[in-house]
N, C-alpha and C positions, 0 to 999 in steps of 0.2 A: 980442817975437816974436808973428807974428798967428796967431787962430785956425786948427787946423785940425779936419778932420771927424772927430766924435765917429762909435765902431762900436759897434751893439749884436747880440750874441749870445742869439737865444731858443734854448732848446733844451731836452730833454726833460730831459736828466739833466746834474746839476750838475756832474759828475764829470767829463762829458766836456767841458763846456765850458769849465771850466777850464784843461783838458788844452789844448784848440784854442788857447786862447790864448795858454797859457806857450811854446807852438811859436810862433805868428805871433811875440808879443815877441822871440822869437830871430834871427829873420828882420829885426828893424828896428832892431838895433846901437844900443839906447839911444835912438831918436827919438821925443819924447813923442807918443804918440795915446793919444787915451783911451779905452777900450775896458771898456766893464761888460755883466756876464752877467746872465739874467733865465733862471732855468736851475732847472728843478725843483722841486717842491713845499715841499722841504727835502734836506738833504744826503743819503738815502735812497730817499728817494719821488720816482717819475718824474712828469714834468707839467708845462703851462707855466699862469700868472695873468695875463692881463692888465692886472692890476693894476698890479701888478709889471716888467708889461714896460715899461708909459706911465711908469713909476719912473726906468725908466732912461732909458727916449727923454729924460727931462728931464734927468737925471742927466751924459748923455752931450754932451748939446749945450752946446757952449762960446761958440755965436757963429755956426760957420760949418758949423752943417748936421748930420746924424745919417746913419748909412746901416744898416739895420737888416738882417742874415741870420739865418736858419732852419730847423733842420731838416727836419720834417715835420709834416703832417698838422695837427695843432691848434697846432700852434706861427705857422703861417700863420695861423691861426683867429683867436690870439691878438694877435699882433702888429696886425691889422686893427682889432680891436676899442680896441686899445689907441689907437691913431691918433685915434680916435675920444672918447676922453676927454681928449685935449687940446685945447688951446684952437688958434683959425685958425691964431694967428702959429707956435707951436711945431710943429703939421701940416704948414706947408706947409713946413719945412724939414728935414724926413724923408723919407725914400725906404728903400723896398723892397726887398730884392733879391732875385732868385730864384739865384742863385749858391749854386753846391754849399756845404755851411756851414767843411769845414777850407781846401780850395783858396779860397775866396772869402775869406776873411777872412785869409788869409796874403796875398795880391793886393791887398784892401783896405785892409788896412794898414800897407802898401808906399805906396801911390797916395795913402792920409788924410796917410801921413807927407813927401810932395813937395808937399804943397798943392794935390792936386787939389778939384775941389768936389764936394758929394754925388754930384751926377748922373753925373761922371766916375767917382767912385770907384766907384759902381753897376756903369760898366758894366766897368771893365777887371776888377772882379770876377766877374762873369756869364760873361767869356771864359776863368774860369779852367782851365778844365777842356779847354781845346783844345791846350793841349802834352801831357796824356796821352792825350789821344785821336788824334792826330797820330802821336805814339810806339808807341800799341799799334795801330794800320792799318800804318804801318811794322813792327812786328813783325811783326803775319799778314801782310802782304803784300797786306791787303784795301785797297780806297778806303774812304775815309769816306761814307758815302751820307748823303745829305741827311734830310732829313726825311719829306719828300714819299716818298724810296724805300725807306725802313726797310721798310714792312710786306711788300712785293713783293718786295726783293733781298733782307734777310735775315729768312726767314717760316720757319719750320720749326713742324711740327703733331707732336705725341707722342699719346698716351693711356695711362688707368691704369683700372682697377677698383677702386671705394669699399671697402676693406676692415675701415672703423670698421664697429664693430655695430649702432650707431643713423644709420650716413649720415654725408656732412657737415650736421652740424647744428653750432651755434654754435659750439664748441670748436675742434672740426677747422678748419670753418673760417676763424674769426677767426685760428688759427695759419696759414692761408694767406692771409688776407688781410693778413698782419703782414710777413709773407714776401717776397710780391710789392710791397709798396710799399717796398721798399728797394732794390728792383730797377728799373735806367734801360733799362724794357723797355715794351711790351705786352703785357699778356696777357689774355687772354681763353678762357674755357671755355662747354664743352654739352653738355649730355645727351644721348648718342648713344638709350641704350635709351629713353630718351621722346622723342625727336627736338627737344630742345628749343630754342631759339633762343642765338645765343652771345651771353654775358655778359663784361661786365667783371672781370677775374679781380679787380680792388683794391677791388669794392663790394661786403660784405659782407650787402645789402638783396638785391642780383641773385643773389650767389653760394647764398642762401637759398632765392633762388623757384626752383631750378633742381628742387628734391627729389629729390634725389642720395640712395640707398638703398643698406645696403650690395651689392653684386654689380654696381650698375648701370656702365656703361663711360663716360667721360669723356673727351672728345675735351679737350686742351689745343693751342692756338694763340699762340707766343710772335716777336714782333718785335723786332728789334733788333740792336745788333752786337754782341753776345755772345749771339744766341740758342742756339744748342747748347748753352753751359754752364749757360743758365738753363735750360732746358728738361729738362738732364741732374739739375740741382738740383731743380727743382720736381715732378718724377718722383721723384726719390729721396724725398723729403719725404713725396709721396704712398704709397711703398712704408713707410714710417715710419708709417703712420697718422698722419699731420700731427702725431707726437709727441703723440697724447690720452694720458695717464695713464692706467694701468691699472688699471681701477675708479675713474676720474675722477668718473663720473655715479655711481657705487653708487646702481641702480637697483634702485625697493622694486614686483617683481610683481605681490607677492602676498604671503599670510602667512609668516611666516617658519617655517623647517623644526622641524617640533615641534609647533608651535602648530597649534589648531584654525582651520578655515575662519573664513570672515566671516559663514558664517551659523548658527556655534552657539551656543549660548547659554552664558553664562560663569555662570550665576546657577542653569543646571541649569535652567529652563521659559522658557517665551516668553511673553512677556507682549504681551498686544494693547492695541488704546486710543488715547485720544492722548497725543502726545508729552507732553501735561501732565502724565502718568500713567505716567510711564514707561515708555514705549516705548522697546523697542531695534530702534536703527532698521535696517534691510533695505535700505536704497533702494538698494545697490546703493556704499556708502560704499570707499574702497581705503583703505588701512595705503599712510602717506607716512614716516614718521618714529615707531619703535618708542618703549617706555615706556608710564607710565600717567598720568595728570594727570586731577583731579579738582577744579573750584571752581566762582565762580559765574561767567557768563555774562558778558565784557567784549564788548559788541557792536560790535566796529569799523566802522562805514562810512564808505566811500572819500568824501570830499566830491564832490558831483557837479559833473561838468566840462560846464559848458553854453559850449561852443563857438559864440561869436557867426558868424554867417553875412556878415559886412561885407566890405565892398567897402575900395579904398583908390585914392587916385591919386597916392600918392609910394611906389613899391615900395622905392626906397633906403631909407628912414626904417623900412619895414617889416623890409627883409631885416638892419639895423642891428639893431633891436630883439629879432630871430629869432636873431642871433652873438649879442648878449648874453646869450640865455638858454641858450642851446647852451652860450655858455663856464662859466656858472656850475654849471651841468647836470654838465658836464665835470668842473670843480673837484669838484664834489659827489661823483660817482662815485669817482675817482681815491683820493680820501680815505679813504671805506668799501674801498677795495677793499686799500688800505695796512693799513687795520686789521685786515679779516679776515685778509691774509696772516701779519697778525704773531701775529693768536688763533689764526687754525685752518689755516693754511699755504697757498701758492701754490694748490695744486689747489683748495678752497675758492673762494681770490681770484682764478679765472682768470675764473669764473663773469661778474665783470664786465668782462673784456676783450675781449667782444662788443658788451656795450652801449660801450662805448667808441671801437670802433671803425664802428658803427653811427651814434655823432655826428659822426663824423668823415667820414662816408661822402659819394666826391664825387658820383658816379648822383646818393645821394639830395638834394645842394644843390642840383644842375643840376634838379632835378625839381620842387624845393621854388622855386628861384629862376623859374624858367618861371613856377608858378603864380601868384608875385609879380606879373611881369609882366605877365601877366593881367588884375588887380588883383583877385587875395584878398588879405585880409589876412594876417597871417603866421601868425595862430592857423588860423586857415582853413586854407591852405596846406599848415602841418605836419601838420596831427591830417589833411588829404585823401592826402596823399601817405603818411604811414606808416598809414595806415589800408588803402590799396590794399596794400602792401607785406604784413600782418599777414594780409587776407583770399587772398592771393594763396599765403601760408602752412600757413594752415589748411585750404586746399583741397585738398594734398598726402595720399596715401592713408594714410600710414604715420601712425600714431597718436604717435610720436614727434617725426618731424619737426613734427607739428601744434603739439605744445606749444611750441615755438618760436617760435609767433604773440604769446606771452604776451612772450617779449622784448622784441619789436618793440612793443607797444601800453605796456608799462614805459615805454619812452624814450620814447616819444609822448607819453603824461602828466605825466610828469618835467617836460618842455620847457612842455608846455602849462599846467600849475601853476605854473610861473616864469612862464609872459609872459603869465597871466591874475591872478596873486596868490592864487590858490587853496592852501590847505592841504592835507596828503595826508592818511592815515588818521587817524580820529579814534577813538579807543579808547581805552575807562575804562583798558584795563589797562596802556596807555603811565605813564599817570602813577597810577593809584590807588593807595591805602598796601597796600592787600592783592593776594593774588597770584588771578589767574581764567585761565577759557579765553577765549579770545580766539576770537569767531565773526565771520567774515566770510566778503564772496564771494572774495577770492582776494588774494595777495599779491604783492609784487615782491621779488625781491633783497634789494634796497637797504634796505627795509621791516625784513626780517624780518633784516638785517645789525645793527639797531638796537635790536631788541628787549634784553629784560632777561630773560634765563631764570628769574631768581628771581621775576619776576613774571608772567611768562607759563608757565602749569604746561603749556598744552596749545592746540594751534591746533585750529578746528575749520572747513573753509573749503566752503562750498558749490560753488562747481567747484576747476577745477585740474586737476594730473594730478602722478602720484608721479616720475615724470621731468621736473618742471619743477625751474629751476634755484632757484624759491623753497622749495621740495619738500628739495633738495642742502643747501641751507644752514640748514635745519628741524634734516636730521640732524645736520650738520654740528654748531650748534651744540646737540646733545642736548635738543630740543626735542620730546614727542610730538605726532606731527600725525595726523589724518586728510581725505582731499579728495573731490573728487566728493560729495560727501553730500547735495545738490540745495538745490535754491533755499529748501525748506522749514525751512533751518537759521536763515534771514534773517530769518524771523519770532518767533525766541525771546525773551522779553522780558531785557531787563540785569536781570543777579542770579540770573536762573533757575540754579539748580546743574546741571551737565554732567558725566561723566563719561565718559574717553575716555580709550579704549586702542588708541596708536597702532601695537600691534604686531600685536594680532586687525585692526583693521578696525573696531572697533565703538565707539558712544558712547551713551548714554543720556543722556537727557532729562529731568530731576526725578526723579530714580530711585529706588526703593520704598525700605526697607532693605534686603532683602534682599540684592537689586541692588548698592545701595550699598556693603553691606556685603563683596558679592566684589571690587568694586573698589579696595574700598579696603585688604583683605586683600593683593591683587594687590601693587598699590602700597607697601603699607606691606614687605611683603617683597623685595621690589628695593630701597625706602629703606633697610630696616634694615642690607642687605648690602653699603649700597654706603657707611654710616654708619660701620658695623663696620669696614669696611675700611679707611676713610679713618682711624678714629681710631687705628688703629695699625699706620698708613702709614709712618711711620717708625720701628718696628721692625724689626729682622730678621726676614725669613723663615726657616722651618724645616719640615721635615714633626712629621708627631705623634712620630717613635721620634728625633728631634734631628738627622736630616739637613739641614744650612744650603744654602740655594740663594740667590745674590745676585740681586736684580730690580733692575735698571739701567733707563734712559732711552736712546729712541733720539731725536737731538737732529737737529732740519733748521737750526737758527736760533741767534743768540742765545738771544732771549727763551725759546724753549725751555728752558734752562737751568734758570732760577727755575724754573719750574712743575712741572718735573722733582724740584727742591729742595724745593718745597712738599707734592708729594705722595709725599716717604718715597722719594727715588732712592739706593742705595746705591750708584750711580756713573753713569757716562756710559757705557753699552755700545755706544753707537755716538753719534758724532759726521759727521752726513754733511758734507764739507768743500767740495763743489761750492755749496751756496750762497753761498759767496765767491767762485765764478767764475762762474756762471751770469747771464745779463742786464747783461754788460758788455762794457766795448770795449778791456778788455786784462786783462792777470789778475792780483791783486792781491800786490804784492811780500810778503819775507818780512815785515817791519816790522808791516803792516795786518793780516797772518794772523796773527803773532804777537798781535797789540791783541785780534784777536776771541778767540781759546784762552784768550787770559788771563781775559776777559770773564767766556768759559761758566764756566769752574774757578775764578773767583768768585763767581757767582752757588751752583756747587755747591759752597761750604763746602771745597777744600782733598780732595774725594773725588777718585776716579781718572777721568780721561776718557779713551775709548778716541778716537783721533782717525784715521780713515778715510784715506788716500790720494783725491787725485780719482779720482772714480770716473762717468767721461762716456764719450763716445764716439761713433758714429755714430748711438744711439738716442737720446745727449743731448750735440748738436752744442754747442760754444762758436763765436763768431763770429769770435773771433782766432785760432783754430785751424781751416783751411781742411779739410774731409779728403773725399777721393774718394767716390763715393755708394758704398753696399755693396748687394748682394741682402739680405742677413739681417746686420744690425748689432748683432744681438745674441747674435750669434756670430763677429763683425768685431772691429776695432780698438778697442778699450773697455779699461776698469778699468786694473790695471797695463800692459798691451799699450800704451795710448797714454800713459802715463806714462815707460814705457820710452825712447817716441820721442822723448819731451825731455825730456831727462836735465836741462836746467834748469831748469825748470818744475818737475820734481821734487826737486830740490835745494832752490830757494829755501822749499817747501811743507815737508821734513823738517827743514830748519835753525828755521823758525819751530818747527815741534814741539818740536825739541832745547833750545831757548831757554827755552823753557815749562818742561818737564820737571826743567830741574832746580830748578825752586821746588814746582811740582805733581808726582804720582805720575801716572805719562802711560801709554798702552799707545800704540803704532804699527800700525797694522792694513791689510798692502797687501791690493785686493779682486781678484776676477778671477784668480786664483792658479791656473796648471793645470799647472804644472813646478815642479817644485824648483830647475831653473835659474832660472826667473823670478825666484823667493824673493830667491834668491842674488845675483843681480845687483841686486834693488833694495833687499839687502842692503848691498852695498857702498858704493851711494850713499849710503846711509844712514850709512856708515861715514865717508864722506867730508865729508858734512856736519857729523859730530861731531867731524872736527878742523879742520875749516874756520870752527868755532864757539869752537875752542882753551880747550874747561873740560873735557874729558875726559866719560867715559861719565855720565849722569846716575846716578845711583843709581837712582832710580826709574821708569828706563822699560823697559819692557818689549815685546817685539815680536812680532806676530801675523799670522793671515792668515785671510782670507773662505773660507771653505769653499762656493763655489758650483756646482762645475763636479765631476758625478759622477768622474770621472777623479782629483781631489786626494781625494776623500772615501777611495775603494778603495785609495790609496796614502798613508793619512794616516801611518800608523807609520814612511816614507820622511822625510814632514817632522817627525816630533818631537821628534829630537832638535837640531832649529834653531828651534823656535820656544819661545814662552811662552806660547802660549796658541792654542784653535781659536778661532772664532765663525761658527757654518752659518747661511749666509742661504739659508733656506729659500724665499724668494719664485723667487730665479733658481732653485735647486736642483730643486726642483718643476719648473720650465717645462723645464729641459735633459734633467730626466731619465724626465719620459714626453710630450717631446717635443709641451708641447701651451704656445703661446706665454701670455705671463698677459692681455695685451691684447688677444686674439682670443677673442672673445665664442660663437667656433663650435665653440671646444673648451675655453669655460672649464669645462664640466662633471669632464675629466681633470685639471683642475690640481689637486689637492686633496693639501694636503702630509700627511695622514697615510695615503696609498697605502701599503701595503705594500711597495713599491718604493723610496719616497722613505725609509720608517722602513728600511729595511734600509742606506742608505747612511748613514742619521746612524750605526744602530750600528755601522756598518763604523770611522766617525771613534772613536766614544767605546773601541772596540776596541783600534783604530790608538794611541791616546793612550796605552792600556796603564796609567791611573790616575799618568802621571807629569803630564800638561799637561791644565792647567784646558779646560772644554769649554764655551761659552758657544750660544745660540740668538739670533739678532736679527731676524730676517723677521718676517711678521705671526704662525707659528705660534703664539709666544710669547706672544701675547696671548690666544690660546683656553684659555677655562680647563680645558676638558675635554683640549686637549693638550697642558699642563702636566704633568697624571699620567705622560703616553708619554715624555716628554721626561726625567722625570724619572726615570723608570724605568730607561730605556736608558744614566741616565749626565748627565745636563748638569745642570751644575751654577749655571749662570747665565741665564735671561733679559731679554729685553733688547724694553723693549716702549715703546708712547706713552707721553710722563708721566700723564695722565689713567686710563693702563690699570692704574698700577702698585699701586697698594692691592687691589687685586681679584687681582690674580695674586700679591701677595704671601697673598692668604687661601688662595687656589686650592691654594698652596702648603702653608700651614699643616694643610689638610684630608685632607692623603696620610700615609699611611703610606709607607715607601721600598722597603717587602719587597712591598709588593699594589701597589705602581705598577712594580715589578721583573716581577709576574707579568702584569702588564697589558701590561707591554710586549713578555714574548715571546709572550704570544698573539696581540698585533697583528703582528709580523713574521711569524705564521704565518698571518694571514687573509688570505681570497680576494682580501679588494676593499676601497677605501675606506669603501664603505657598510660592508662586514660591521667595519672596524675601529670608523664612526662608532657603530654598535649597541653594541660593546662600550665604550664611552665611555659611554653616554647608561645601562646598564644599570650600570656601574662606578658613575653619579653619583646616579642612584636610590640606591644600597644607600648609598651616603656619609650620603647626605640623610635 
């Protein structure tokens, strides 16, 4: 039998590629083509490798040709680059295709499997997409317009107001820039309130220099033959706040509440002089990253990037060697940002899916590729063109959007230490046996993704700013930092001793004893407490008169699990279950959910896990789940509401449960609960599942529900005798019930869940419970240790908090008495205001202390 044409599949995620092809194989009744995937970083991780792809181009080819399709964005990138590590004879018998990636590849391997030749099989794949587009103008009753008439016949213009707190700046949005490149549209926006020129909606570099603030108005311009519904989508999205996480950036002001200014003195005098002498310095330093860190001096500096000024007269050769470093750049990123999600979760890891879609960005290759043509070299080139891009950022009024010039000049260096061979920061404290501060001008991401906490006790950076996303990931990974502290930090010689306390604002410089010695008091008592706690993390909690309160984990992940496990979890108080559906292209059968349950509840020793219903909606869209834009989604179709509406989707999720459960001790927990009809009905499903599972009731599961929605809270005593347990998630509970949303930065000051308002609905539940059904806490309240005592006062007998938080809240716990956190709590139901209940907190902790 003679050759026929080898197909290859790049694409982002392994998962779907696969998918694409077990459909096309169906489509070709047994007819051999050979078809290999180059899909993903690993079975997890999104991404494509060039490497990997030129793998398969050889892989694939039998003789008679390759025809390669591709998703998006770097997966083109890739594919290009890969052409290019093979040799002539294997290039020139590959081809391209710009064909949609499932319709093209079902076309294609149809057309490989008749003996067409590459070039044919190219093209009847590239017309794949003309019987649904034929079929949907017959359905509207529209003509297909050409090309040429899209922007003219169908143009439709919308507009929105910036309602994020800091603008769109990188987060917002690269989730629009993620958005619109899935979309067979054009779009484009401008600044109305600056009058600014209109941009490419898909370039993340343009969408940047717009300086979109929040209040400013947003003209959107979308082309195409579905412009309404994208336009209706990309509206909703922007009513969403482009989906930014609420306290995404946890942005550090100022000092934190309690603590003294940045210009007191912690030693009780000020000492003058020079820094030799210890000087505390003034210049005017910000608090980026709370804690205390004390050692000696790791001086990192950035190796200098001396950008050659050359000329070139083969721009291909150039723009060749600019993909190369872009892709490895790419790989690079992709990598760290896998790992930060799986250390410190998504919101963390979104940090780099700006710079990612910044390498990706097309403005900026047309701009890059121009100056090729020119004849810059390609270092040239890149470091000219994002360097316009960075200044054109920083020129922007808003002090926020500014530091977003730091991303843009990150990637520019990245790029440019690849295609010059240059090393990036060079610091004793990357690799020395002992642990120091780490003084330099300023950090990237990526950088500070890399670090070792055990060896870097404290950053100390001559610029920057506390809203940088190097700043985020400081906190993130419990790192104390301070920035801005001026160029004069640049001069400290390695070894000099620092001390630095990133939650005042202050550092010292060789510092006296006395000095020293408050810092290290400081320090030593945050260490001892957080020692204490750790070593008897895995105890039970109790108050001092023998009241037990359970301190659970609230789980986004797997890996969560362990670490949970490690620091003393006496179960799984919450399990969120949408990270099995979220960032995919169908939603994962019972079998798979069952794999992960079992996973966690091994990692946790055989404890109980409380496992969540999906809990998405219009504020956390799935892509396989289409749903109409709402005004306010977060009073829309959400929690049980859209579980409701597919009663399969919800099935196959409680049957995985019920599977579990009867090896594990399971709790079931639907969220969004605002009737007792609700309950009830997705009771029965529940009912139906466990004899669709045919082993009868588990023994050990037990069934609950979120207390979010003030309405379930007031009528808790209605559901007690149907449940087995409460658990008040106070994050939503707070936002619904003084009406002030948690994502809107212009009334975060109301959201504060120990309002007197919000503490009178937890007691209305613990009331409602009546001491027959257990009462548990899982929102961030729980993690506060001061309202711990209110919580525990009023009655809950469970919190439910990060695993990192749990040894701490278990002492928190340990520290109460249950009859003075009883009287603590009805004087807080009876204060004016949050403030006057936070005074009685902070005055309760005093007298502890």
């Amino acid at each position: 039998m003679s050759a026929v044409v080898g197909i290859v599949v790049v694409c982002h995620s392994r998962a779907l590629a696969r998918a694409a092809v077990a459909l096309a194989q169906e489509m070709m009744h047994g007819q051999p083509v050979q078809i290999i995937t180059a899909a993903g970083l690993d079975d997890t991780t999104f991404g494509t490798d060039a490497r990997q792809v030129a793998h398969a181009m050889t892989a694939a080819d039998t003789g008679a040709g390759v025809v390669v399709l591709m998703d998006l964005g770097s997966a083109v990138l890739s594919a290009e680059l890969a052409l290019d590590l093979l040799d002539d004879d294997a290039r020139s018998r590959v081809v391209l295709c710009p064909a949609p990636l499932v319709e093209g590849l079902i076309v294609a391997a149809v057309a490989a499997a008749g003996g067409a030749t590459p070039e044919e099989v190219a093209a009847e794949a590239a017309e794949a997409l003309a019987g649904k587009t034929e079929l949907l103008a017959c359905a509207t009753g529209a003509d297909h317009p050409s090309e040429e008439q899209v922007p003219t016949a169908c143009e439709l213009v919308g507009a929105f107001t910036v309602g994020n707190p800091h603008g769109l700046h990188a987060r917002p949005a690269a989730r629009l820039v993620h958005e619109v490149r899935t979309l067979d549209a054009r779009v484009q926006l401008r600044n109305r309130t600056t009058d600014s020129a209109w941009v490419p909606a898909s370039s993340l570099s343009k969408i940047a220099t717009l300086g979109a603030l929040r209040g400013h108005d947003i003209d959107i311009r979308v082309s195409g033959n579905q412009a309404r519904e994208i336009l209706e989508r990309l509206l909703a999205l922007a009513a969403r706040g482009f989906d930014e996480t609420p306290g995404g950036e946890d942005v550090v002001a100022g000092p934190a509440r309690g603590e003294p200014d940045i210009g007191e003195s912690t030693s009780g005098e000020s000492t003058s002089g020079e820094s030799a002498n210890g000087e505390l310095a003034r210049r005017s330093p910000l608090p980026a990253s709370p804690g205390v860190g004390i050692g000696p001096a790791r001086c990192g500096q950035l190796t200098h990037l001396n950008v050659p000024d050359a000329r070139t007269d083969n721009p291909a050769q150039e723009w060749h060697c600019l993909r190369e470093a872009i892709s490895t750049v790419h790989d690079d990123v992709q990598r760290v940002r896998a790992r930060v999600a799986r250390e410190l979760g998504d919101a963390a890891a979104a940090i780099f899916d700006a710079h990612l879609l910044l390498l990706d960005d097309p403005a900026l290759h047309d701009e890059v590729r121009s100056l090729l043509d020119g004849g810059q070299a390609a270092a040239s080139a890149w470091s000219a063109a994002l360097t316009r891009i960075a200044e054109e950022i920083a020129a922007i009024s808003d002090p926020y959007l500014q530091a977003r010039a730091v991303d843009v000049r990150a990637v520019r260096d990245q790029v440019l230490r690849e295609l010059l061979s240059v090393s990036g920061i060079t610091a004793a404290s990357a690799t020395a046996a002992s642990a120091g501060v780490l003084v330099c001008a300023d950090l990237t991401p990526a950088q500070v993704a890399e670090f070792d906490p055990a060896r870097v006790t404290a950053v100390l950076l001559a610029f920057g700013s506390p809203t940088a996303h190097s700043a985020i990931m400081l906190r993130s990974r419990g790192i104390p930092a301070i920035v801005a502290a001026g160029p004069a930090v640049l001069d400290i010689a390695d070894g000099t001793l620092v001390a630095v306390d990133g939650t005042r604002g202050e550092f010292v410089i060789d510092p006296p004893a006395d000095v020293l010695g408050a810092f290290r008091a400081r320090a030593a008592e945050r260490a001892q407490r957080a020692r204490h706690a750790l070593a008897r993390a895995a105890a039970p909690a109790a108050t001092s008169d023998g009241v037990s309160v359970l301190v659970g984990a609230n789980i986004g992940a797997a890996e969560d699990a362990k670490a949970a496990a490690d620091r003393g979890a006496d179960l799984a108080g919450l399990v969120r279950t949408e990270f099995l559906f979220l960032g995919r292209a169908q939603a994962p059968d019972a079998d798979e959910q069952e794999a992960v349950y079992r996973a966690i509840a091994g990692h946790l020793g055989g404890r109980r896990i409380t496992l969540r219903t999906l809990d998405v909606g219009g504020d956390k869209p799935l892509s396989y789940l289409p749903m109409p834009p709402e005004t306010n989604p977060f009073l829309g179709v959400r929690g049980i509401r859209l579980s409701l509406t597919r009663p399969r989707l919800l099935t196959d999720q409680l049957l995985a449960m019920v599977r579990v459960a009867h090896d594990v001790p399971v709790r079931v927990m639907f969220p969004m609960i605002s009737t007792l009809d609700e309950f009830l009905c997705a009771r029965r499903i529940l009912d139906d599942a466990i004899k669709q599972n045919g082993r009868g009731w588990p023994a050990d599961l037990q069934v609950g529900i979120m207390v979010e929605v003030p309405a379930t809270a007031l009528t808790a005593s209605a559901f007690a005798p149907h449940v087995d347990f409460f658990s008040i998630g106070t994050n939503d509970l707070t936002q619904y019930a003084l009406a002030a949303e948690r994502g809107n930065g212009a009334v975060a000051e109301l959201g504060d869940p120990v309002d007197p308002g919000v503490l009178r609905l937890i007691d209305a539940v613990c009331r409602g419970a009546a001491g027959q059904v257990p009462i548990a806490v899982c929102g961030e309240m729980a993690a506060d240790e001061r309202a711990a005592a209110l919580l525990v006062g009023l009655g809950v007998r469970e919190l439910s908090v990060a695993p990192r938080a749990i040894p701490t809240i278990k002492q928190a716990v340990r520290a109460l008495n249950s009859g003075a956190a009883a009287d603590l709590g009805a004087l807080a139901l009876d204060a004016e205001s949050a403030i006057a209940v936070r005074e009685l907190l902070a005055a309760a902790t005093t007298e502890v202390r």
